[in-house]
VEXVOTOR-276630 format. One record per residue: residue in one letter; z, x, y of N, C-alpha, C in turn. Coordinates in steps of 0.05 Angstrom, whole numbers, plus 5000, padded with zeros to 4 digits. Example, Ala and Ser with C-alpha at 12.3 -4.5 7.8 and 13.67 -1.06 7.14 Angstrom:
A515652644886515652464910515652644934/S514252574955514352734979515752585001/
***
This chain:
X920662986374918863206371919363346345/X921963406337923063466320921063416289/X921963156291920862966273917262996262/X916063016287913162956277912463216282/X914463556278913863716269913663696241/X916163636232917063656204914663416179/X913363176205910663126191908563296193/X907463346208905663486213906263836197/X908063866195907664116175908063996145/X909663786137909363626108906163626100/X904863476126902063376124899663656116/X900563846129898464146124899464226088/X901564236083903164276057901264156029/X902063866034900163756022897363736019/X895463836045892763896044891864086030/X894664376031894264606021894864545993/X895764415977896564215945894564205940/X893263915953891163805944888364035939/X888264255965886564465959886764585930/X889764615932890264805900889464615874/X889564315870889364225852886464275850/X884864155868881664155868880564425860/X881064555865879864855870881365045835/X883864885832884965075810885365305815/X885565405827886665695841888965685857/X890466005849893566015865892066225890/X893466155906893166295936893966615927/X892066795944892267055941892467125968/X895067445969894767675991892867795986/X890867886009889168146000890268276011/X889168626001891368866011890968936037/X893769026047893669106078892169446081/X889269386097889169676110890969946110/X890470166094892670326094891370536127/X894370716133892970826167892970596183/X891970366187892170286214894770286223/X893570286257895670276283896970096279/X895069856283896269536288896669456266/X897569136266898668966250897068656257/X895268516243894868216243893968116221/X895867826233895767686203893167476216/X891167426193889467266189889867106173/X889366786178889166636151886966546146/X886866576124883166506125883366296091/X880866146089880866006058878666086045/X878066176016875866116012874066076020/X873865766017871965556023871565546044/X871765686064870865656097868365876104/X866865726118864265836127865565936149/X866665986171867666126188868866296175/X870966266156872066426142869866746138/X867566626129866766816113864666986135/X864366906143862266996182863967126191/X867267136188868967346208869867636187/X869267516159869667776136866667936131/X864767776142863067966144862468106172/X863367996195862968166218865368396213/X867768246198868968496197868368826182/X866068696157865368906143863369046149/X862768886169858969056188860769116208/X863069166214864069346239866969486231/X866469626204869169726192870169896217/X868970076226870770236250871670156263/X871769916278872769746295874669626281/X874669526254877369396237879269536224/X878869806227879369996221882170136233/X881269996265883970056285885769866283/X886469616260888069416258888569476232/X891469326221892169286204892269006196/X890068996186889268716177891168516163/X892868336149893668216131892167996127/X890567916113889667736097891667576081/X892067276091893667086076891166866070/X891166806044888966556036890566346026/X889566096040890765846049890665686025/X888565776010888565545986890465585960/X891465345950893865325932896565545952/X897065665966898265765973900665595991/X902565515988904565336000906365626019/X906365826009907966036028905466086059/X904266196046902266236064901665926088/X901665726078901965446099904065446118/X905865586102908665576122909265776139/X907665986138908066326150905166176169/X903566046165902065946190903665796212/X905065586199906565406214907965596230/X910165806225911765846240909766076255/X907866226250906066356267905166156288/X903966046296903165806302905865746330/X907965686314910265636334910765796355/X911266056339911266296349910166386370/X908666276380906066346404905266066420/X907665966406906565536426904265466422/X902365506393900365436388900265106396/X898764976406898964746397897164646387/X899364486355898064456331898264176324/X898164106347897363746346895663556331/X892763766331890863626329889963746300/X892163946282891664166259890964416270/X891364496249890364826252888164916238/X887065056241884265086233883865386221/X882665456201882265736198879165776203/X879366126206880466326211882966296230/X885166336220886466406249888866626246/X888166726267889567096267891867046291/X893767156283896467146302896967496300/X896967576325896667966322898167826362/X899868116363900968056397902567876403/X903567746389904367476392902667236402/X900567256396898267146402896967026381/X895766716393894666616362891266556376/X889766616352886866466360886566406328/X883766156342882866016314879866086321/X879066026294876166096297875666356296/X872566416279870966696277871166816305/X868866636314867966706346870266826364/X872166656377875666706389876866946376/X876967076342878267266334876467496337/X873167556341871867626339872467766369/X872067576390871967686430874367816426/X876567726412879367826416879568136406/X878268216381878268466366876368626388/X874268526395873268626414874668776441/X875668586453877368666480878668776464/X880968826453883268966447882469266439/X879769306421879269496424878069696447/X876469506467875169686495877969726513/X879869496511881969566532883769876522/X882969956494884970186495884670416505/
***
């Protein structure tokens, strides 16, 4: 098991390379929300059309993102950020068998992938308070 962790995170490493070579760009933090309550990390890329469907629902519902402390980690050329997924990911028994996919937000000890899944989740968390 051990083992075809240590591939399977080699294997995302390298995807995130090959991103950086293609693209020519180093991976960027964007800044964390100042005031918010909470704390979640998002990873998101560029180049992702989900990606960019969950930064605009976020920006057509600032009051609602407003109650989180967002962190924005971008996946491309970024080899730290690959690895702060991996162990997020672990962290919560993601299972990352089949890859991991962005958007994906780990907040609660909890991981989801996808716009849609981070989207219901921001949702509930804010009606349950």
């Amino acid at each position: 098991m051990k083992k075809l962790l240590v591939i399977f995170a080699a294997a995302v490493l390298v995807g995130v390379g090959i991103f950086a070579l293609v693209r020519g760009k180093k991976g960027k933090v964007l800044p964390v929300a100042e005031g918010s309550e909470k704390q979640a990390i998002i990873f998101v890329s560029e180049t992702c059309g989900h990606c960019q469907n969950l930064k605009k629902w976020l920006e057509e519902n600032k009051e609602t993102a407003k109650k989180f402390n967002f962190v924005f980690k971008e996946m491309n050329g970024n080899s730290e950020n690959g690895q702060l997924l991996m162990d997020k990911a672990k962290e919560c028994n993601y299972d990352a068998s089949t890859g991991i996919g962005v958007p994906f937000l780990f907040a609660d000890g909890k991981c989801f992938a996808g716009d849609q899944p981070i989207i219901e989740y921001i949702k509930e968390k804010v009606r349950s308070e």
